[in-house]
C-alpha positions in Angstrom: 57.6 32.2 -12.2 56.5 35.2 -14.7 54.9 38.1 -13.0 51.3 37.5 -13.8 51.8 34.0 -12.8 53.1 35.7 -9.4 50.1 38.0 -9.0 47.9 34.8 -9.8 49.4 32.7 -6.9 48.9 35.7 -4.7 45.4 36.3 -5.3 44.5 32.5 -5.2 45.6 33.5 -1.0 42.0 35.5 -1.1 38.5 34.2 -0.9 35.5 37.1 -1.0 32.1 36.5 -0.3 31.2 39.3 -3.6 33.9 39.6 -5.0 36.1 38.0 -7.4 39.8 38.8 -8.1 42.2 37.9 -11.5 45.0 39.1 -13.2 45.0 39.4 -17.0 48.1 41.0 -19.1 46.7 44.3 -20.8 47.5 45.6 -24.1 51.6 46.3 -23.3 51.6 42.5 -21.7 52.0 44.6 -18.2 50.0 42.7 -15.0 46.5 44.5 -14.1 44.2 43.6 -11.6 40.9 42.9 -12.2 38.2 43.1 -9.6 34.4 42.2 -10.7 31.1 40.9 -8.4 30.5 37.5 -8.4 27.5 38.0 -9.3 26.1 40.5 -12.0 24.3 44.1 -10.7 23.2 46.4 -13.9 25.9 49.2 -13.6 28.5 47.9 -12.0 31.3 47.9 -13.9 34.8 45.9 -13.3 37.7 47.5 -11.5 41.3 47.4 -13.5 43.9 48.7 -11.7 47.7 47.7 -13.1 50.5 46.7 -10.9 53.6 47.9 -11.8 56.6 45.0 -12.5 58.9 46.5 -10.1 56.2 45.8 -7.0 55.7 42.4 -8.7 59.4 41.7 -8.2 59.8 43.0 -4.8 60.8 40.5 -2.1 57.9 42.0 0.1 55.4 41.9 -2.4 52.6 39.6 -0.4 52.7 42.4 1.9 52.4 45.2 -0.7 49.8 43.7 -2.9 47.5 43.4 -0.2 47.7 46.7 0.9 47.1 47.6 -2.9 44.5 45.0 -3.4 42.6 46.4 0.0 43.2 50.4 -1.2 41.5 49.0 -4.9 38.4 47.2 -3.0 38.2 50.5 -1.1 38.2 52.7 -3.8 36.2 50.1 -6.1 32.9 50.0 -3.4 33.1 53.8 -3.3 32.8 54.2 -7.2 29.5 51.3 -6.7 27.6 54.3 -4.6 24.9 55.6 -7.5 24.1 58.9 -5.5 26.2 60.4 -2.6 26.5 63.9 -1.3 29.3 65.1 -2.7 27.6 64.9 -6.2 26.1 68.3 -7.7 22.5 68.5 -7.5 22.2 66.3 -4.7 19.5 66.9 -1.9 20.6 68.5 1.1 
């Protein structure tokens, strides 16, 4: 099984109400993750995040990619917020 064909069978494990997960080879042929809403929102963008062929090949990758794939969709909802807080200018 080739490694993007291992991330494939992995994510085929996950069903999201919003969300839809792939795996694509970038421009080296390394495995990336791509995360995108099911449906279209003006702005949001797709989430590529690559996984590195060692992780692929680990015999406790199930585990470790869905820890990874959870710490993406975390950090992938925060980059969706147009204004927060944090931001300069922002009202107090």
């Amino acid at each position: 099984m080739t490694p993007i064909d291992r991330v494939r069978a992995e994510l085929a494990r996950y069903d999201h109400l919003l969300l839809a997960f792939e795996a694509e080879a970038d421009a080296s042929g390394a495995v990336e993750l791509i995360i995108r809403l099911k449906h279209d929102v003006p702005g949001a963008h797709v989430y590529r995040a690559p996984i590195h062929p060692r992780d692929i090949e680990h015999p406790q990758f199930a585990w470790t990619f869905q820890k990874y794939l959870y710490d993406c969709l975390h950090d992938y909802l925060c980059e969706l917020f147009v204004t927060n807080p944090q931001e300069k200018g922002a009202p107090a």
